[in-house]
Structures are given as structure tokens and as C-alpha cells.
C-alpha atoms as an extended CHARMM CRD file, in Angstrom:
* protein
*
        74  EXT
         1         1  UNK       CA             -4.2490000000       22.8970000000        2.1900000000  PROA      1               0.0000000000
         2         2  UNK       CA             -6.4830000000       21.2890000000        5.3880000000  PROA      2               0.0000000000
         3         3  UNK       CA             -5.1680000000       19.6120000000        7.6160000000  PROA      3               0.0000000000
         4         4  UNK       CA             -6.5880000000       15.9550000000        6.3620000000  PROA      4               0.0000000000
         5         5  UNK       CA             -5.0180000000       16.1950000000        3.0770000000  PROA      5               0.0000000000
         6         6  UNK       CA             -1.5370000000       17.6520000000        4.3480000000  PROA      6               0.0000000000
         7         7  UNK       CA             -1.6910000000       14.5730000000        7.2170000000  PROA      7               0.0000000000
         8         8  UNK       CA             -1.8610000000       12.3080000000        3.5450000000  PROA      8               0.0000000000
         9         9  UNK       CA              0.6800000000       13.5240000000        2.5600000000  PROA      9               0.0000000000
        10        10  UNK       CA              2.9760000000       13.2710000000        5.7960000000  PROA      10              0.0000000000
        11        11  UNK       CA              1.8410000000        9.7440000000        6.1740000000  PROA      11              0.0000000000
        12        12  UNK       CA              3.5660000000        8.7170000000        2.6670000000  PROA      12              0.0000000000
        13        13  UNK       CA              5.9860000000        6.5650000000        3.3350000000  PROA      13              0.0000000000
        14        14  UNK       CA              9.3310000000        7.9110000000        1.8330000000  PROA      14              0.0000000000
        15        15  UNK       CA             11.4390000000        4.9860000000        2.5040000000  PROA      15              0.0000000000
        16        16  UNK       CA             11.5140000000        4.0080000000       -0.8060000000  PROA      16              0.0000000000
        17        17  UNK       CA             11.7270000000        7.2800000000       -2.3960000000  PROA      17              0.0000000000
        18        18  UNK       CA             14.4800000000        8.8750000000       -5.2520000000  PROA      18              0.0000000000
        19        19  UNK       CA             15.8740000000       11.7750000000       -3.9350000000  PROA      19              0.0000000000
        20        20  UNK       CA             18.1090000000       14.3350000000       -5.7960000000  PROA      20              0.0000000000
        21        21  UNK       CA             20.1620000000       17.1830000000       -5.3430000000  PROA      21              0.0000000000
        22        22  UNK       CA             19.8380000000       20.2080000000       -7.8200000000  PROA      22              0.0000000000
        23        23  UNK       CA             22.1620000000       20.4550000000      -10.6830000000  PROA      23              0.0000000000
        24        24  UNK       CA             24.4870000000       23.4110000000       -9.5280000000  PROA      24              0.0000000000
        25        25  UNK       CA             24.6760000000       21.8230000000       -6.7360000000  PROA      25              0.0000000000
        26        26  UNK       CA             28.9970000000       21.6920000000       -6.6480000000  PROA      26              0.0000000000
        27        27  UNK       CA             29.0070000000       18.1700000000       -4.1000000000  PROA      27              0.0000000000
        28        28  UNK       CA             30.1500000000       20.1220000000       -0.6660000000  PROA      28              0.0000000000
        29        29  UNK       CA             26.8890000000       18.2840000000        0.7850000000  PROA      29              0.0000000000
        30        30  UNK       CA             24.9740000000       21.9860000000        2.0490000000  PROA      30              0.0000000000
        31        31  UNK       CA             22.1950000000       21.0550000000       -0.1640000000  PROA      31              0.0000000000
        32        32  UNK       CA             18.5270000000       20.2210000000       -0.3530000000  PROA      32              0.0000000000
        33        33  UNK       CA             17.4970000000       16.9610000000       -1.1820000000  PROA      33              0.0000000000
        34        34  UNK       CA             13.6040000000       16.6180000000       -3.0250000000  PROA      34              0.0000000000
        35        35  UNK       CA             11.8840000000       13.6200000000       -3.5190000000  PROA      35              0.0000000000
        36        36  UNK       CA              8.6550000000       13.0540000000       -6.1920000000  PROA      36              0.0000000000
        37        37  UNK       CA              5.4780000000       11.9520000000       -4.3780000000  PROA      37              0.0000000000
        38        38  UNK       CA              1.9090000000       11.4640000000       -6.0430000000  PROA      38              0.0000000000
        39        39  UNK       CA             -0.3620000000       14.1110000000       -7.6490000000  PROA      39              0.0000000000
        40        40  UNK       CA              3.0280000000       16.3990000000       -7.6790000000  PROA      40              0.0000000000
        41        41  UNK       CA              3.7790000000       16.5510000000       -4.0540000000  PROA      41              0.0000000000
        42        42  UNK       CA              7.3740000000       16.8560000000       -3.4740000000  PROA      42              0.0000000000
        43        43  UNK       CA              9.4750000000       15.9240000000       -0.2110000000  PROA      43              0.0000000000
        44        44  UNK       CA             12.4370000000       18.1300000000        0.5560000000  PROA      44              0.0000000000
        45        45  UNK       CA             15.1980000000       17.7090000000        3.3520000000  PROA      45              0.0000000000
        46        46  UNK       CA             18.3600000000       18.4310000000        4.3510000000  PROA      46              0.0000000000
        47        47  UNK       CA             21.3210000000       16.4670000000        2.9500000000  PROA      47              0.0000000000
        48        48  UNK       CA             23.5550000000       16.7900000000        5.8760000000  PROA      48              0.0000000000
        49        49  UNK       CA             20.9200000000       15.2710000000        7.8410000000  PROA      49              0.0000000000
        50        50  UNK       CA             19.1540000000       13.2310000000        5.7630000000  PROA      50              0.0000000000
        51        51  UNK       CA             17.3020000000       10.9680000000        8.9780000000  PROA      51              0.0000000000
        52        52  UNK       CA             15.4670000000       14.2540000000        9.9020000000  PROA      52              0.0000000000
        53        53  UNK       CA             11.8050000000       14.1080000000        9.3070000000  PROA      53              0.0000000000
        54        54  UNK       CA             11.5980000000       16.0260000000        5.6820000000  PROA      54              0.0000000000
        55        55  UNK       CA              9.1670000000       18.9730000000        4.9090000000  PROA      55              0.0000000000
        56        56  UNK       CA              6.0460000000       17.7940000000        2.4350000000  PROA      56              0.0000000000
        57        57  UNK       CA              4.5170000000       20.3980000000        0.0520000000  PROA      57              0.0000000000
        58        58  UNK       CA              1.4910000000       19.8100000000       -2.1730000000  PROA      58              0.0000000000
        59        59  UNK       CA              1.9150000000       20.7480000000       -5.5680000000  PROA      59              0.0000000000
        60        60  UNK       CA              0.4580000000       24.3010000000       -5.4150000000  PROA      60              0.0000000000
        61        61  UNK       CA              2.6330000000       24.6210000000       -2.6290000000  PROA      61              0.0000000000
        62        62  UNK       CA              5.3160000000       23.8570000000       -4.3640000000  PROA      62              0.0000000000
        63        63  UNK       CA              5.2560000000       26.0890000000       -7.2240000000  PROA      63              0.0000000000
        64        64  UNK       CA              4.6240000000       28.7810000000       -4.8290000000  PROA      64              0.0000000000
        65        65  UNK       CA              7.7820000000       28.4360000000       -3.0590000000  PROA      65              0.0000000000
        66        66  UNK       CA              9.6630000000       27.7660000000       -6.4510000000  PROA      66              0.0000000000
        67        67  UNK       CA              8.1750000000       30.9320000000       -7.8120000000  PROA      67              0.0000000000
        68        68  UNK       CA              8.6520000000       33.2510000000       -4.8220000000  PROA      68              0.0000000000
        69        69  UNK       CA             12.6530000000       31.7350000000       -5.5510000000  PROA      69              0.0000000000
        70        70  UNK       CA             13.0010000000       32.6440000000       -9.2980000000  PROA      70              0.0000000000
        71        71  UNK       CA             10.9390000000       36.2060000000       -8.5920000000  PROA      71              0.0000000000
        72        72  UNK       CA             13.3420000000       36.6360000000       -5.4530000000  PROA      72              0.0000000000
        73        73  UNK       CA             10.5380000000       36.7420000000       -3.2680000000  PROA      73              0.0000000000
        74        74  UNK       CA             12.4040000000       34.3920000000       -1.0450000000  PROA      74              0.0000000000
């Protein structure tokens, strides 16, 4: 991703956004939040501290981190 396209996406404002946990996760709060932004972009931060800037991945980023987690890569 260049940099013009990944500033986009940091400059999305999020204030408004959904964000959800993951369905195993069992409610002790040590979870990752995500958020849906446009063209598949997804927001991710940390429930416990949930005024902390969040990470912003692209959608081929995404999948690549999501796959590198299923194929244990990660």
C-alpha cells in the first residue's frame, strides 16, 4: 500500500464506527476490537484501551494477516 492511500485510510474518521469483538471471545475484556471501513478496510484496537489510536489495514492487508492466522503463520 503507498503511503497516500494508507494516509486515506488513517484519516477516516472512526467516531462513528461499529466495533465488535470476535465470537469466542468469553467477555474477560483481553480482546481485539475491528471496525468495517469502506472498500473492505477494517480498523482494529485494543479493547482494554479502546481511546488508543487503532491500527488500519486495507483489505489485502487484511486477509493477509487473517490468513497467516488460520495457516498459523502468525
Amino acid at each position: 500500500m503507498n503511503d497516500v492511500r494508507k494516509a486515506e485510510l488513517y484519516a477516516f474518521d472512526l467516531s462513528a464506527a461499529a466495533w465488535r469483538k470476535a465470537s469466542a471471545s468469553a467477555g474477560e475484556n483481553n480482546c481485539v476490537e475491528i471496525a468495517d471501513l469502506p472498500n473492505g478496510a477494517v480498523a482494529v484496537r485494543d479493547s482494554k484501551n479502546p481511546g488508543r489510536e487503532p491500527l488500519r489495514f486495507d483489505a489485502l492487508e487484511w486477509a493477509a494477516f487473517r490468513e497467516g492466522i488460520i495457516t498459523g503463520e502468525l
